[in-house]
N, C-alpha and C positions, 0 to 999 in steps of 0.2 A: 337481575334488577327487580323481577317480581316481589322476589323479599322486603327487597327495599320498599315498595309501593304500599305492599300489604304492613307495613310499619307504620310508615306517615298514616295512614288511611286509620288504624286500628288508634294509632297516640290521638287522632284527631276525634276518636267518638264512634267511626263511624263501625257499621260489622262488616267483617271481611272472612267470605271463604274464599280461602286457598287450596289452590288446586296443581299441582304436576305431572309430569310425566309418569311416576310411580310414588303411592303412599310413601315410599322409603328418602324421595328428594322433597316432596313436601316438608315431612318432618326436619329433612336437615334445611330446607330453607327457615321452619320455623325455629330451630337452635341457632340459625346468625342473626334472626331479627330477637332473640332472648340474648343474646352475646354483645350485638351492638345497642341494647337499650339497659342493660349492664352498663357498658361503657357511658353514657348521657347521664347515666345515676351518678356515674361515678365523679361525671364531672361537672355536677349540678345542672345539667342540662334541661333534667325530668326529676320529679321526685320517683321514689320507688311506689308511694302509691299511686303514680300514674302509667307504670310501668306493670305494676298488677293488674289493673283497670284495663289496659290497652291487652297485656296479655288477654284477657277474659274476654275479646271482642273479637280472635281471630280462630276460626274453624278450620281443620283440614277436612277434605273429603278426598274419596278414590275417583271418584270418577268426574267429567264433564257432566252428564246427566244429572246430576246432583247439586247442581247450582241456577236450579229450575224457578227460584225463588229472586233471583240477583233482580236488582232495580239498575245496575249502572256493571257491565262487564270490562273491568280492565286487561287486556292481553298483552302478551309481555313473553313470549316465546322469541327463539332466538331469528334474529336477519334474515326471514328462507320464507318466499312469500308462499310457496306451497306448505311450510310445514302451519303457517296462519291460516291458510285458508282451510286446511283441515281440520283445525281447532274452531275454524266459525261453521265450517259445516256440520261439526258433530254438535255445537252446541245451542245455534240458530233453532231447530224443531224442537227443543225444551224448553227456551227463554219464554218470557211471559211476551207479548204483543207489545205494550211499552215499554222493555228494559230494552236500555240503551247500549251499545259495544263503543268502547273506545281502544284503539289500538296505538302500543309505544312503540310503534316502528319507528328509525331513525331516517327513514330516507324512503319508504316503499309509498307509491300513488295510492294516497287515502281511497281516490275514485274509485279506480280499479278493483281494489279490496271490497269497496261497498258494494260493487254493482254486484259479486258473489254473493250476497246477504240475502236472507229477503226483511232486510229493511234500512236501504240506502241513508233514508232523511233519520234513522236514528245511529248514522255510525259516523266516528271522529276520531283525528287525529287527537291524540295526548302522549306529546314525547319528553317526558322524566329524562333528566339528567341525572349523571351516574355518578358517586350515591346519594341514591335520593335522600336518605333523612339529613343530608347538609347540602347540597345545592336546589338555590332559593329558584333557578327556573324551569319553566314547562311549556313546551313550544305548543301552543293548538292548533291543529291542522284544518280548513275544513274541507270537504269532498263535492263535487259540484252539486251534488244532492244532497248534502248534509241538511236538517231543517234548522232554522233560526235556533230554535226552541231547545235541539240537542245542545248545541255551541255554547246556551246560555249556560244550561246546568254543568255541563263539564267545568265550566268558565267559574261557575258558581264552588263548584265543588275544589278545584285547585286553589283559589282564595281560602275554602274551608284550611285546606292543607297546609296553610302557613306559603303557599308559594306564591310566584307571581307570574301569570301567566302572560302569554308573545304571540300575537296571531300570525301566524305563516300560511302562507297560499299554495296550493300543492301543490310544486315543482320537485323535483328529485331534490333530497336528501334537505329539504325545510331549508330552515336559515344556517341554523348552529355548523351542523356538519358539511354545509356549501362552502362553505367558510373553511372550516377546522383540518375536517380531511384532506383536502388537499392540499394545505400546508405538510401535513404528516405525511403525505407521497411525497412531498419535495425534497423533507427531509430524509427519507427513505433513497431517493432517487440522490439527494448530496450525498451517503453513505456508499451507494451503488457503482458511484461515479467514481470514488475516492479521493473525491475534495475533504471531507473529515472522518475520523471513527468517529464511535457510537459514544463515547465521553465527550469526544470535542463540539460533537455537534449539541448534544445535551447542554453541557454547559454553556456554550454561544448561546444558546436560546433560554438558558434560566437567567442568567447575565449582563447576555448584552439586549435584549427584550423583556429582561424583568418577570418572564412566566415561571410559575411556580415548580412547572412538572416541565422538565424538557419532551422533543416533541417524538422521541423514540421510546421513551419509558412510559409517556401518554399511551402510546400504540398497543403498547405491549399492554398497559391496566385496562385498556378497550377491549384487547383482544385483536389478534389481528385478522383471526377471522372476519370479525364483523367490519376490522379497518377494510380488507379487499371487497366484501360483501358492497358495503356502500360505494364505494371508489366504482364498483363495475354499475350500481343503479346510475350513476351518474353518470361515466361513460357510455352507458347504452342510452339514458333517457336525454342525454343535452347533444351527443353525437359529435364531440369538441376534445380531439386528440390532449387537450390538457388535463385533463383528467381519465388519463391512463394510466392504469394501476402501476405501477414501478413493478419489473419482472422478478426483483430482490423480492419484491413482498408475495409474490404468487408463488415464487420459491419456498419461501420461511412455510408459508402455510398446507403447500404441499407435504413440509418432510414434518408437519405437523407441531411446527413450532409456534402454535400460538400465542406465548406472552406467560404473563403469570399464570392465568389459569393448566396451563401445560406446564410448568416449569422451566420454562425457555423460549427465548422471541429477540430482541436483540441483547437484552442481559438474561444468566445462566441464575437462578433462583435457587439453586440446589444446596447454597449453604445460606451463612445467616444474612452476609451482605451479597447482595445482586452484583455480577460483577459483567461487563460488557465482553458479547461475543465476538464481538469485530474492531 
């Protein structure tokens, strides 16, 4: 999703350094944000000269150290509140005293994350929906130390973004995916059960609910890492046997069947049409 973030951000004006894991996935995140802004030319979405312009705005660099300059840090590492809070520790003794951190967790206690910092009243929740250069919302979190003042800018800046921002209070997994996820364990758990396949249920829910994406092939464009990742914040933070991860889903993500991003999850990706594993 970072890609995505540093797109909006760069279309919108603003400068954006990008930063990953290694020079080498930076780069390739900056070849899908050249790919899908391709694609907005193509469909008059953006002119090319703003697609030039926005290219011009976005930096790679190697290292965390290196972003010593940033006014507003967006984080965007995957579901793993250790592998976050690693990223704030290395980056917190470089930031300037007021640049501010906003983290796109989908579901992790904004608090908890802040009270790691040292600077509680400038860290916030900002959770992009996936992907972000087409869906219009952004959940704002804020942390019990958050300051007014941060909230407003992040607030300020998401409106820049063409989006429209949702305040959520921090409880495990915000609004969206309090909501969302545990319909997609249900679904998982209807699959488990053998009340439908992975067709039947899809299509009951693009159908007979009208949703555009049924809610197995949702899982899978999520990743079902990150489906169990939230599903277990929620069970461990609300303590309420309903939101028990479905054992099907601790499975899939054991034998490493992610979704799309792996090639498999409940449909098999390996040719041109997805075709359903169960």
């Amino acid at each position: 999703m970072g890609n995505g973030i540093a797109h909006v951000c760069a279309l919108s004006g603003y400068d954006v350094v990008l930063s990953d894991v290694t020079m080498e996935a930076s780069e390739k995140g900056l070849a899908t944000i050249e790919r899908n802004m391709d694609r907005q030319v193509g469909r008059n979405v953006i002119s090319d000269d703003d697609r030039t312009a926005a290219l011009g705005h976005i930096t790679l660099v190697a290292e965390l150290k290196d972003m010593g300059d940033a006014d507003l840090i967006i984080e965007s590492a995957s579901e793993n509140e250790e592998v976050k809070r690693t990223i704030f520790d290395a980056l917190c003794p470089v930031l300037k005293p007021e640049a501010l951190i906003a983290t796109n967790t989908s579901s992790i206690s904004i608090t908890r994350m802040a009270a790691g910092t040292d600077r509680p009243g400038k860290f916030v929740g900002m959770h992009f929906m996936n992907p972000v250069p087409m869906m219009k919302l952004v959940e704002l979190i804020r942390g019990i130390t958050t300051d007014e003042s941060t909230y407003r800018v992040v607030h300020e800046v998401a409106i820049k973004l063409g989006k429209t921002p949702a305040n959520a209070e921090d409880f495990p997994a915000f609004m969206v995916n309090r909501i969302l996820l545990p319909m997609i364990n249900e679904a998982i758990y209807t699959l488990y059960e053998g009340v439908g396949s992975v067709e039947a249920i899809d299509t009951a829910m693009r159908l007979g609910a009208n949703h555009p994406m049924g809610p197995l092939q949702l899982a899978d464009f999520i990743g079902l890492d990150v489906c169990l990742a939230i599903m277990q914040v929620l069970y461990e933070g609300l303590a309420d046997t309903k939101y028990r991860p479905c054992p099907l889903l601790v499975k899939y993500v054991e034998a490493g069947w992610i979704g799309r991003k792996s090639g498999r999850g409940f449909y098999d990706y390996s040719t041109d049409v997805p075709t359903p594993t169960r």
